[in-house]
DSSP file (Angstrom, degrees, kcal/mol; ACC not computed):
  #  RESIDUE AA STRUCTURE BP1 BP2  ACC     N-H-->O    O-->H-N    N-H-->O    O-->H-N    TCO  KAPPA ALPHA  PHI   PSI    X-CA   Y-CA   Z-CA
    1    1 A X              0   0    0      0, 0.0    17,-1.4     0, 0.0     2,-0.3   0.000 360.0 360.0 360.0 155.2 -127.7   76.6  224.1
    2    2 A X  E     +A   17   0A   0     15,-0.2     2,-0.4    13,-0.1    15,-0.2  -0.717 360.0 167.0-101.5  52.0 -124.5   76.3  222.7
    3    3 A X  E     -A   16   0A   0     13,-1.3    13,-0.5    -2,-0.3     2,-0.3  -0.693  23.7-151.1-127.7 126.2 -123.3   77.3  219.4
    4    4 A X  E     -A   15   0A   0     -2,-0.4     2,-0.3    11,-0.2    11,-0.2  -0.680  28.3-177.6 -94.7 160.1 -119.6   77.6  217.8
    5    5 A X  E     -A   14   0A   0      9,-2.1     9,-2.8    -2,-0.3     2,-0.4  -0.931  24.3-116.6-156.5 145.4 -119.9   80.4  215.1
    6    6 A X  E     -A   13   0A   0     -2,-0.3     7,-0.2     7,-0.2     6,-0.2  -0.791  28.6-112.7 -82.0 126.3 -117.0   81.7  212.5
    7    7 A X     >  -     0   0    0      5,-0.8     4,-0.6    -2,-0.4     6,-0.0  -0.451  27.7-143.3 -53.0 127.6 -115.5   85.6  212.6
    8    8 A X  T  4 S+     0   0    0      2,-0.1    -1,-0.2     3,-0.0    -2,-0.0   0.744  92.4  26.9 -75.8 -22.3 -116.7   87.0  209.4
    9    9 A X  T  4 S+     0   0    0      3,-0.1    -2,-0.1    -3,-0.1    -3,-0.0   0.778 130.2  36.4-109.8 -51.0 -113.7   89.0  208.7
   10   10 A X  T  4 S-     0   0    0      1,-0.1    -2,-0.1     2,-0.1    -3,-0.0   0.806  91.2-131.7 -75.6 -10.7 -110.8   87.1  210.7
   11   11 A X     <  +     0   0    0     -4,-0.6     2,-0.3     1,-0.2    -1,-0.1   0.102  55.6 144.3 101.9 -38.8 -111.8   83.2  210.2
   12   12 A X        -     0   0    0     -6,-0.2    -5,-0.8     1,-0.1    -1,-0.2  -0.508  47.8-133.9-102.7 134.0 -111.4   82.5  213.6
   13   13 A X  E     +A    6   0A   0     -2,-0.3     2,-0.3    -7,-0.2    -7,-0.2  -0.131  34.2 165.5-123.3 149.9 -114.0   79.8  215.3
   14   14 A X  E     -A    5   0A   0     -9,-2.8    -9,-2.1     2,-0.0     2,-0.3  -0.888  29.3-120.7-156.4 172.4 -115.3   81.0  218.5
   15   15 A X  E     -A    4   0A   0     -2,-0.3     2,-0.3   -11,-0.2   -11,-0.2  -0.879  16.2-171.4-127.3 157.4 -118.9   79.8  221.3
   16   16 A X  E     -A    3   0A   0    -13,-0.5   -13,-1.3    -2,-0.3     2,-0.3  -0.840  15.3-142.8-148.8 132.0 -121.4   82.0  222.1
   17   17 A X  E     -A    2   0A   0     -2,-0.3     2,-0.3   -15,-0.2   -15,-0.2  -0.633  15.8-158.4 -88.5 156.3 -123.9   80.6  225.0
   18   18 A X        -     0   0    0    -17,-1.4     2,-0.2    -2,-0.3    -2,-0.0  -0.934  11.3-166.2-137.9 132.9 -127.3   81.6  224.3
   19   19 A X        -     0   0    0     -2,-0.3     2,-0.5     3,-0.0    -2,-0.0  -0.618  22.5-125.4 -69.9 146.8 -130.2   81.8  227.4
   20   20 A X        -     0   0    0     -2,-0.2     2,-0.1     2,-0.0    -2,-0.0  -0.958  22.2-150.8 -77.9  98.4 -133.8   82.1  228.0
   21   21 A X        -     0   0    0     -2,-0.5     2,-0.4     1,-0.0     0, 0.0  -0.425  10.4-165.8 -69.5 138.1 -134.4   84.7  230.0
   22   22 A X        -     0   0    0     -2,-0.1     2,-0.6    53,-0.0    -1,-0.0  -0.912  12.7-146.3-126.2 146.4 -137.6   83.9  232.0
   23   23 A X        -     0   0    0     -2,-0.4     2,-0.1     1,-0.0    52,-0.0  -0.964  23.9-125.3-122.9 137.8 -139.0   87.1  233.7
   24   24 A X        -     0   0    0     -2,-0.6    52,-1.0     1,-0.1     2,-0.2  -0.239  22.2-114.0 -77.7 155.9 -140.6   85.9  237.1
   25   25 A X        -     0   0    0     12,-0.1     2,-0.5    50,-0.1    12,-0.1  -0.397  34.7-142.8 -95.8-160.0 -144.3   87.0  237.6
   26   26 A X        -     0   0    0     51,-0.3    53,-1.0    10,-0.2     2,-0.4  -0.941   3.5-130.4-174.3 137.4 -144.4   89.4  240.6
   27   27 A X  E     -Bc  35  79B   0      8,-4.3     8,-2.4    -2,-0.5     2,-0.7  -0.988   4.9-147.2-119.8 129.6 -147.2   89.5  243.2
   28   28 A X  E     - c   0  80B   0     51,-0.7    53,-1.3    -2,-0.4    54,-0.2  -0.790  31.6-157.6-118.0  66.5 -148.6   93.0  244.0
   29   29 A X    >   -     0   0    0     -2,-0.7     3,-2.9     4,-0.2     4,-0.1  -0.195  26.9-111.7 -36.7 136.4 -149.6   92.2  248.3
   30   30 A X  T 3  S+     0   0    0      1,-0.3    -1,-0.1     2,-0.1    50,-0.0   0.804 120.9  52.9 -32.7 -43.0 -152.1   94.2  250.3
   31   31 A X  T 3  S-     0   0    0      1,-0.1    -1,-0.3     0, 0.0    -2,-0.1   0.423 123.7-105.0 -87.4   6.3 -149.4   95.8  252.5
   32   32 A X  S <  S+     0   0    0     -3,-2.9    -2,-0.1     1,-0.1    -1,-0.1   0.508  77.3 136.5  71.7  -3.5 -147.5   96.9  249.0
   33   33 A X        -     0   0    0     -4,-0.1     2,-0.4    -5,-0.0    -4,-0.2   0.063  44.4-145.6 -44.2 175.9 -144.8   94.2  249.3
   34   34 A X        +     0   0    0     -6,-0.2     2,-0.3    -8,-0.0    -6,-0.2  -0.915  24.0 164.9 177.2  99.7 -143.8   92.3  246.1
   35   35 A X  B     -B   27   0B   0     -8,-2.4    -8,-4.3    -2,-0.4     2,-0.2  -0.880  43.3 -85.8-128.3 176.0 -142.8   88.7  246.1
   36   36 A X        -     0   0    0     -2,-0.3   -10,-0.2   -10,-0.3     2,-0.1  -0.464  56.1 -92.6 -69.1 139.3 -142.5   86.1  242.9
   37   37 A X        -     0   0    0     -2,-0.2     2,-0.9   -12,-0.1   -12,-0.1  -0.321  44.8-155.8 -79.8 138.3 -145.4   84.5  242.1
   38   38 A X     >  -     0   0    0      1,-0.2     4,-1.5    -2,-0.1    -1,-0.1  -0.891   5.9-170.2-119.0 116.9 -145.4   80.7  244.4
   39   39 A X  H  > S+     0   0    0     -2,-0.9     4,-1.3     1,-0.2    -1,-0.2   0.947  87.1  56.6 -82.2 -43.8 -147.6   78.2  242.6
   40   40 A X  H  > S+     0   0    0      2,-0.2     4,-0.9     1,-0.2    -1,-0.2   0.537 104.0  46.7 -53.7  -8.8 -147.2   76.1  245.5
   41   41 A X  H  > S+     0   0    0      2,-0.1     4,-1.5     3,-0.1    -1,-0.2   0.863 115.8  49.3 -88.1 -39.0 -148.5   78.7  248.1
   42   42 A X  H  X S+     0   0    0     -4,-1.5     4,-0.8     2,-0.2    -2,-0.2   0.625 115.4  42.4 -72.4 -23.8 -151.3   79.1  245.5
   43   43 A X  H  X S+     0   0    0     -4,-1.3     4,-3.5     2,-0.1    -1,-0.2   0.836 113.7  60.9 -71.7 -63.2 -151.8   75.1  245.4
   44   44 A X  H  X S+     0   0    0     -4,-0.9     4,-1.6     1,-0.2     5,-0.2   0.914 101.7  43.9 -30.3 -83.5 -151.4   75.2  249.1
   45   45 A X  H  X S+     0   0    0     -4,-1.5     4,-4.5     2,-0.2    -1,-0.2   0.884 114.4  48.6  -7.8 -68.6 -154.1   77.2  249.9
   46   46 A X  H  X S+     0   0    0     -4,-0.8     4,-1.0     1,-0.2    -1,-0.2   0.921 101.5  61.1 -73.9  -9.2 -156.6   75.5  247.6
   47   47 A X  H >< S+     0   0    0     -4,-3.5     3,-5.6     2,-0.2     4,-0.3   0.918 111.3  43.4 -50.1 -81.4 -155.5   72.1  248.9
   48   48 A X  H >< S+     0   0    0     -4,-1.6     3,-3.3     1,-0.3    -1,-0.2   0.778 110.9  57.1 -21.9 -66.3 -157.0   73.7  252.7
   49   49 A X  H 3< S+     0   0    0     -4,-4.5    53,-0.3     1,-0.2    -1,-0.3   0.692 115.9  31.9 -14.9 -40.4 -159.9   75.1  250.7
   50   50 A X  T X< S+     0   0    0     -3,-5.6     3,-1.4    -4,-1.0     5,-0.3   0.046  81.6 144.2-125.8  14.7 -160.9   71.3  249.4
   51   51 A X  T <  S-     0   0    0     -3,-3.3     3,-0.1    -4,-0.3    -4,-0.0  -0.724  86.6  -5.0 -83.3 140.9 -159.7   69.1  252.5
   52   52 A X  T 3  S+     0   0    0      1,-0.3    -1,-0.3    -2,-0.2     2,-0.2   0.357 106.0 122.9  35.9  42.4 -162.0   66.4  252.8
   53   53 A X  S <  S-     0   0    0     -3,-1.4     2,-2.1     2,-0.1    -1,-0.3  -0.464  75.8-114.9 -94.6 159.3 -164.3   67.9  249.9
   54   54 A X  S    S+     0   0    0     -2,-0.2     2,-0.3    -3,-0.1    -3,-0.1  -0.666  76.8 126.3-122.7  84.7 -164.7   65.1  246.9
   55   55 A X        -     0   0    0     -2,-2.1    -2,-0.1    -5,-0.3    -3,-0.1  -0.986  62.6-125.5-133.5 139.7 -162.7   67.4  244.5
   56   56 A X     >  -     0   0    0     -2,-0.3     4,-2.5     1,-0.1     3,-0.1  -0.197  13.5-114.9 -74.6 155.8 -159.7   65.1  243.1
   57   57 A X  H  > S+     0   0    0      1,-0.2     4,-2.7     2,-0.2    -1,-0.1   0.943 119.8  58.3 -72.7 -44.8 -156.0   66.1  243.3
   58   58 A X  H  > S+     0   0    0      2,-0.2     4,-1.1     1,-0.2    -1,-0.2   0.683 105.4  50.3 -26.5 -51.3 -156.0   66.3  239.7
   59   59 A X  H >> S+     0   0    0      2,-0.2     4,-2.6     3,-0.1     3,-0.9   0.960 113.7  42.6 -48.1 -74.0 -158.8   68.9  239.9
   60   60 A X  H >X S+     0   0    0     -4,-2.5     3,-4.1     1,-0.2     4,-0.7   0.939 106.1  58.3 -44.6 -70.8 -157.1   70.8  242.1
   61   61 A X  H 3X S+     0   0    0     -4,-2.7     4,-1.8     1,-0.3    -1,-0.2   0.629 114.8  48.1 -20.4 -47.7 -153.6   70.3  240.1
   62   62 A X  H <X S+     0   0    0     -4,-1.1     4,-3.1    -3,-0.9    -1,-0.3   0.735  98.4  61.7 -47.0 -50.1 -156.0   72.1  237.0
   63   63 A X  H X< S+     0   0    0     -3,-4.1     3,-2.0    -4,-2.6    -2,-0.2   0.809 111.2  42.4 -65.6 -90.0 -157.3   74.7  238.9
   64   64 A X  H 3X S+     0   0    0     -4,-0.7     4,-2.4     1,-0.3    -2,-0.2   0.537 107.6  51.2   3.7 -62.2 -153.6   75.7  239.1
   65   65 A X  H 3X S+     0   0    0     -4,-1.8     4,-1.7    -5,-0.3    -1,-0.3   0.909 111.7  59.7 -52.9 -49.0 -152.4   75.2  235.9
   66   66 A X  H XX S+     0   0    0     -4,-3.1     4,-1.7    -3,-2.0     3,-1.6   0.978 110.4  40.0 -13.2 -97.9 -155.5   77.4  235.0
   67   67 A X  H 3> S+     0   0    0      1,-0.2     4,-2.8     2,-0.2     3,-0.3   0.768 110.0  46.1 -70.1 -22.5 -154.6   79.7  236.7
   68   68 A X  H 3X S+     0   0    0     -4,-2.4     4,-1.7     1,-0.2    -1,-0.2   0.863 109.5  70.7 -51.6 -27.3 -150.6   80.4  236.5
   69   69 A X  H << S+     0   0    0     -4,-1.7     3,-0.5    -3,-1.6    -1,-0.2   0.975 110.1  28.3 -37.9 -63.1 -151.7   79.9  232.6
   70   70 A X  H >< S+     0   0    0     -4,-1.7     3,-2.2    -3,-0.3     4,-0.3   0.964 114.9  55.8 -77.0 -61.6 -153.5   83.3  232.9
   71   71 A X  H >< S+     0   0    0     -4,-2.8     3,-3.2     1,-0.2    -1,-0.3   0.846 102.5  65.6 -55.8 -24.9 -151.4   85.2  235.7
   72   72 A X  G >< S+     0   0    0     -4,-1.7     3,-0.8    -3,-0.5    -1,-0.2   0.523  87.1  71.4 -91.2  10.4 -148.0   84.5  233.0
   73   73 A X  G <  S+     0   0    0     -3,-2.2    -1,-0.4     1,-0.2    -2,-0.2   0.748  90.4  57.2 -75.9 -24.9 -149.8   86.6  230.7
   74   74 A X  G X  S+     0   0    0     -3,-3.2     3,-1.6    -4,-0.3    -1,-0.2   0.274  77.0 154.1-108.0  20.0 -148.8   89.2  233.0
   75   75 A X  T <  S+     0   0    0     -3,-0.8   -50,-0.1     1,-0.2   -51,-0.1  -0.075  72.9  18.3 -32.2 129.5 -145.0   88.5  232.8
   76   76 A X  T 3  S+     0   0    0    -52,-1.0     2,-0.3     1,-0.2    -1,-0.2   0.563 111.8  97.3  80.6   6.1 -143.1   91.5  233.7
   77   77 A X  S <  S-     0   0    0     -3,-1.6   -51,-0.3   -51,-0.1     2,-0.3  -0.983  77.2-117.8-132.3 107.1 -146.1   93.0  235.4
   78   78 A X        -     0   0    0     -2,-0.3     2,-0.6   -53,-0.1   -51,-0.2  -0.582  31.5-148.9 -70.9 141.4 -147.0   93.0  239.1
   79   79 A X  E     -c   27   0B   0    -53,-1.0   -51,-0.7    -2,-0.3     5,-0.2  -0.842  12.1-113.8-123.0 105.7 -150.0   91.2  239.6
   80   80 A X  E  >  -c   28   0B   0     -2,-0.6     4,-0.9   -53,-0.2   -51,-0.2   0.426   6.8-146.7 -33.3 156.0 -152.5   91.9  242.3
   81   81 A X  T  4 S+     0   0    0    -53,-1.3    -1,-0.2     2,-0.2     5,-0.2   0.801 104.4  53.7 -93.2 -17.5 -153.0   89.7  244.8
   82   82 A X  T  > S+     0   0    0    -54,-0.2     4,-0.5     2,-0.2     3,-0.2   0.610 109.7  56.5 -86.2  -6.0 -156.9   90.4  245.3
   83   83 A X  H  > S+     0   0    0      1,-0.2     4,-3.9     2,-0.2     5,-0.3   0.880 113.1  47.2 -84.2 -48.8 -156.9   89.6  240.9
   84   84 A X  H  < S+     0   0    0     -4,-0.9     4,-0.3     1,-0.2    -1,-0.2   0.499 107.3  44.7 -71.9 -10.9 -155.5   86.5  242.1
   85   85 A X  H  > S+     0   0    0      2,-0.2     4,-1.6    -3,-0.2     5,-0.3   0.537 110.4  60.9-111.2 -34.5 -157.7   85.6  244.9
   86   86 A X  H  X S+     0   0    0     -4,-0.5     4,-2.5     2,-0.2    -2,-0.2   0.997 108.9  49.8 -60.5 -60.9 -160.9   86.6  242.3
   87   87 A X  H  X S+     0   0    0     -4,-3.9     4,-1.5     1,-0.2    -1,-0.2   0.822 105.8  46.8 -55.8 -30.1 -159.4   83.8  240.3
   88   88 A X  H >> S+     0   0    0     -5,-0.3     4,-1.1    -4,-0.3     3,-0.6   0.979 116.8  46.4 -62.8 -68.2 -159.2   81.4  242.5
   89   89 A X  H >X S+     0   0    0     -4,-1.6     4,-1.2     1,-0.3     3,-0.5   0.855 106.1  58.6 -13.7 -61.6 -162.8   82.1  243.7
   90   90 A X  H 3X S+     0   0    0     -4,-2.5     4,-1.0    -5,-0.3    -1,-0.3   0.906 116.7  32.5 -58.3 -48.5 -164.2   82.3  240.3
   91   91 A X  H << S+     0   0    0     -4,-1.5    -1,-0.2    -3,-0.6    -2,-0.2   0.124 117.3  52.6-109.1  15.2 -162.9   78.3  239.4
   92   92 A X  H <X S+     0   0    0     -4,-1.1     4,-1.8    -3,-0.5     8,-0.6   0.447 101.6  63.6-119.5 -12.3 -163.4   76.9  243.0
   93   93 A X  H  < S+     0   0    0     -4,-1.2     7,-0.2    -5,-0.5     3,-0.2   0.989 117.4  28.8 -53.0 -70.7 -167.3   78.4  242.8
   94   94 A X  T  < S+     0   0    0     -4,-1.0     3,-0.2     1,-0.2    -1,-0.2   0.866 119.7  61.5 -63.3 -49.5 -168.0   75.8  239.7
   95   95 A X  T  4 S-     0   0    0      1,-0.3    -1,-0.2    -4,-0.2     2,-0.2   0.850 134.9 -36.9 -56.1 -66.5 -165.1   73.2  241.4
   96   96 A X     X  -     0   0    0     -4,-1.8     4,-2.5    -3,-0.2    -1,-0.3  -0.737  53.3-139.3 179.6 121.4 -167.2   72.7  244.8
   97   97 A X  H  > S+     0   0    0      2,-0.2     4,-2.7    -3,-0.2     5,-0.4   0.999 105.9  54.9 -47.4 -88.5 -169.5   75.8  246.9
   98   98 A X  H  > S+     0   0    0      1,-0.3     4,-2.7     2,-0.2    -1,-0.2   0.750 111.2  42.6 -40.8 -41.2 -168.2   74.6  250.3
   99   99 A X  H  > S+     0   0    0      2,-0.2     4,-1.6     1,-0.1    -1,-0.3   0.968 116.9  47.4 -44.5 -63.3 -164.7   75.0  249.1
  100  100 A X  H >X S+     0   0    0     -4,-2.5     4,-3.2    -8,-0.6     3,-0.9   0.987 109.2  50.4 -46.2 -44.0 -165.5   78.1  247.5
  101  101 A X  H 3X S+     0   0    0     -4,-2.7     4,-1.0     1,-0.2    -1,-0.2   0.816 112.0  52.8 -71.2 -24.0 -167.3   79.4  250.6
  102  102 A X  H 3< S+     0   0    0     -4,-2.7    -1,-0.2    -5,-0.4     4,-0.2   0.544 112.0  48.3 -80.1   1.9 -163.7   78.3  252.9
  103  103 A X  H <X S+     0   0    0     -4,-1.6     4,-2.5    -3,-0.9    -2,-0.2   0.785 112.6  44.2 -81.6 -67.9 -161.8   80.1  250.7
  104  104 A X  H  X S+     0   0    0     -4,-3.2     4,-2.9    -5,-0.3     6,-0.3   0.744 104.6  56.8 -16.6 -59.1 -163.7   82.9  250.8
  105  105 A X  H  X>S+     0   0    0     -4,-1.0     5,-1.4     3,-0.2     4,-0.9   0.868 121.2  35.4 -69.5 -40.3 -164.4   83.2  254.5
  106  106 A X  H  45S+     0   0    0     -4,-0.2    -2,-0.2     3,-0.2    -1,-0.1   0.968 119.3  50.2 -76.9 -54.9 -160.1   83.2  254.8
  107  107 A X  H  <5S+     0   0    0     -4,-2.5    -3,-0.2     1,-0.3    -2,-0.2   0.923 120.4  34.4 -42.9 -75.1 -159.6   85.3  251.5
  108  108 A X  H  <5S-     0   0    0     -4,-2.9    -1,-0.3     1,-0.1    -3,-0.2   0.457 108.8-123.0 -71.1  -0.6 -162.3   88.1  252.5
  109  109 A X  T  <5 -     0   0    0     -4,-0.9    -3,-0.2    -5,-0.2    -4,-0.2   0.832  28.0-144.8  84.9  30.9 -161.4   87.9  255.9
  110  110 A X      < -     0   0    0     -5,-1.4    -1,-0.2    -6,-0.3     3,-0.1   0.191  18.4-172.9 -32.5 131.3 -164.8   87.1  257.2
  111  111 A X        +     0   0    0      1,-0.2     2,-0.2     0, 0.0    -1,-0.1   0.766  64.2   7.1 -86.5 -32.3 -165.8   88.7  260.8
  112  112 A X  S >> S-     0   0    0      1,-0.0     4,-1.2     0, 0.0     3,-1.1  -0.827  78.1 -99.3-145.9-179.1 -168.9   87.2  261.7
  113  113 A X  H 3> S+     0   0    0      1,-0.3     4,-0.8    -2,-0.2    -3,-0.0   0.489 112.2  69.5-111.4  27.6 -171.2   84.8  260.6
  114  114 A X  H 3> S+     0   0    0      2,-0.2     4,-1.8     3,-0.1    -1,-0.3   0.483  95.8  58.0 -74.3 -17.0 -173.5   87.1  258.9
  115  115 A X  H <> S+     0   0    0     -3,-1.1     4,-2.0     2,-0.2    -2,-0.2   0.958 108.9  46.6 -67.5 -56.6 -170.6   87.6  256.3
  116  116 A X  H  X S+     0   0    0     -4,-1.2     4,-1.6     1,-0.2    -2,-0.2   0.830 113.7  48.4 -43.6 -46.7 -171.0   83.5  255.9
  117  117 A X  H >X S+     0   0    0     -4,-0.8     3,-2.0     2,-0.2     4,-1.3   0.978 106.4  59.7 -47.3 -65.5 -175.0   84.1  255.6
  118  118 A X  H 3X S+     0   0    0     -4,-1.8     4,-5.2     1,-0.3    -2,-0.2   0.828 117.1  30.1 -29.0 -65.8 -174.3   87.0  252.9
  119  119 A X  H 3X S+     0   0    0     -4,-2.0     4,-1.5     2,-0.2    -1,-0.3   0.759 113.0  54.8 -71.6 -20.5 -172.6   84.6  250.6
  120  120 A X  H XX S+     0   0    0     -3,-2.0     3,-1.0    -4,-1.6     4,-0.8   0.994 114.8  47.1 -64.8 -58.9 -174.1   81.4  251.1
  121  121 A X  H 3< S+     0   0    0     -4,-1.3     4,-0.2     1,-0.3    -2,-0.2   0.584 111.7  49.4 -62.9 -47.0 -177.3   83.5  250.3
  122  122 A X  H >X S+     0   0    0     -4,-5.2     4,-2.6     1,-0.2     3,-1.1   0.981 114.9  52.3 -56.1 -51.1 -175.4   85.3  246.9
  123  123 A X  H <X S+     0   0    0     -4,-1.5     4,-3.1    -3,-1.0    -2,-0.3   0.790 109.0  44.2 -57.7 -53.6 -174.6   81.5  246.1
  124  124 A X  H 3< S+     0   0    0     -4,-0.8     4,-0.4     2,-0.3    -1,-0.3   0.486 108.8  54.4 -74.9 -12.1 -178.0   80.3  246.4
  125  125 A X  H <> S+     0   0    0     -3,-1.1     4,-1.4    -5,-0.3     3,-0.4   0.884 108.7  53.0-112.4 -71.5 -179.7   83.1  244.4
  126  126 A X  H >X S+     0   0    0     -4,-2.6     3,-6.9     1,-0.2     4,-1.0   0.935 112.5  46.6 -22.9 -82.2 -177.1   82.3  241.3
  127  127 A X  H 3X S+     0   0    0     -4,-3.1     4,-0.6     1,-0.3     3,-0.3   0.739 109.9  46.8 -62.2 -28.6 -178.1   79.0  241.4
  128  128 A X  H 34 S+     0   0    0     -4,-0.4     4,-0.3    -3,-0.4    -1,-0.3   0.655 113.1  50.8 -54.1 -30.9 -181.6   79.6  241.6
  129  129 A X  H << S+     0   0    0     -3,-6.9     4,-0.4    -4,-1.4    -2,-0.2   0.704 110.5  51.6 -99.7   2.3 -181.3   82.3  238.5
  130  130 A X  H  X S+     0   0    0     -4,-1.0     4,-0.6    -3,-0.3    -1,-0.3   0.491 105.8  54.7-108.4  -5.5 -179.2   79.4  236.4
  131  131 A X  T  < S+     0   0    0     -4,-0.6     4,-0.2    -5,-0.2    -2,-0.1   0.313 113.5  46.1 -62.2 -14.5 -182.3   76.4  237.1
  132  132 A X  T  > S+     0   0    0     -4,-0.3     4,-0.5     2,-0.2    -2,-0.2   0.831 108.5  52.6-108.5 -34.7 -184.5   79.0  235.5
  133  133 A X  T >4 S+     0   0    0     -4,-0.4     3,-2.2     1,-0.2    -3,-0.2   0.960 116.2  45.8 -46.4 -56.8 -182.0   79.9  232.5
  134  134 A X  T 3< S+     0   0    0     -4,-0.6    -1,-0.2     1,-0.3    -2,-0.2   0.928 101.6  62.0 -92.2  -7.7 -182.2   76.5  232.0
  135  135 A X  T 34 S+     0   0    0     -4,-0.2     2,-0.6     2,-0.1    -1,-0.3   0.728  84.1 106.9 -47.5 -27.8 -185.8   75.8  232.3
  136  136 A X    <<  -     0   0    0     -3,-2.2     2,-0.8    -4,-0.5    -3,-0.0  -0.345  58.1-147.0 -80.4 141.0 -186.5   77.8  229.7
  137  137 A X        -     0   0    0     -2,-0.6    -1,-0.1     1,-0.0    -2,-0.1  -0.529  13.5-135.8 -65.2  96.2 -187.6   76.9  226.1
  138  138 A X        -     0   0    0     -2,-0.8     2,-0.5     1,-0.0    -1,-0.0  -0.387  20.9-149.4 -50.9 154.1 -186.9   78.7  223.3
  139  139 A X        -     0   0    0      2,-0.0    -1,-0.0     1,-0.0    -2,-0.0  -0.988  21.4-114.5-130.1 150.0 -189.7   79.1  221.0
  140  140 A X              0   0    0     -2,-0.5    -3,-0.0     1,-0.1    -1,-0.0  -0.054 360.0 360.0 -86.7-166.8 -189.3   79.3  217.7
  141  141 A X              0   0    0      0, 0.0    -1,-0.1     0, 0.0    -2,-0.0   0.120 360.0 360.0-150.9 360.0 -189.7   81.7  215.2
């Protein structure tokens, strides 16, 4: 921004630029590396995640926003990359499971397909223990 401004003791008319300094978010990598936080690798990703899944671009586009919403809290702060991979996790569980569960499989680095069992298995046992939350009644008092 732009602003001409007066000398208080000589009179004499003068510009001053003014900035926004934006401080970049920082990504904390497994190997100890440090890059700038890429919403598009982070977009990228979930896009793989959700090919030929019936989750809308829009959806995706959300998840995103989501999260860089949350990680810019941590301006000036490196920011893990497994905190970031949690999030992702966390909002593609509720999004669409199969997504979540290809995401996963890349993210944790699956070996075998007992890893795949492991989770399906977590997945199924959460859903199981939230049809019985909601089964229930209150009774009153």
């Amino acid at each position: 921004m732009r602003r001409r401004r007066e000398c208080t003791v000589c009179g004499t008319r003068f510009t001053t630029y003014e900035y926004i300094e934006e401080r970049p978010i920082q990504v904390l990598k497994r190997s100890g590396s440090v890059e700038d936080f890429d919403r598009g690798k982070l977009l990228g990703g979930v896009r793989t995640a959700c090919a030929k899944r019936p989750v809308s671009a829009s959806e995706m586009e959300a998840l995103a926003d989501e999260i860089e919403d949350a990680v810019s809290r941590y301006a000036g702060v490196e920011v893990p990359s497994e905190k970031l991979g949690e999030m992702v996790m966390e909002r593609l569980r509720s999004l669409d499971r199969v997504a979540f569960v290809r995401y996963a499989s890349v993210y944790r680095n699956f070996q075998d397909a007992g890893e795949f069992q492991e989770i399906v298995d977590e997945m199924a046992a959460r859903q199981e223990r939230e049809a019985v939350r909601r089964s229930q009644v209150e009774l009153p008092f």
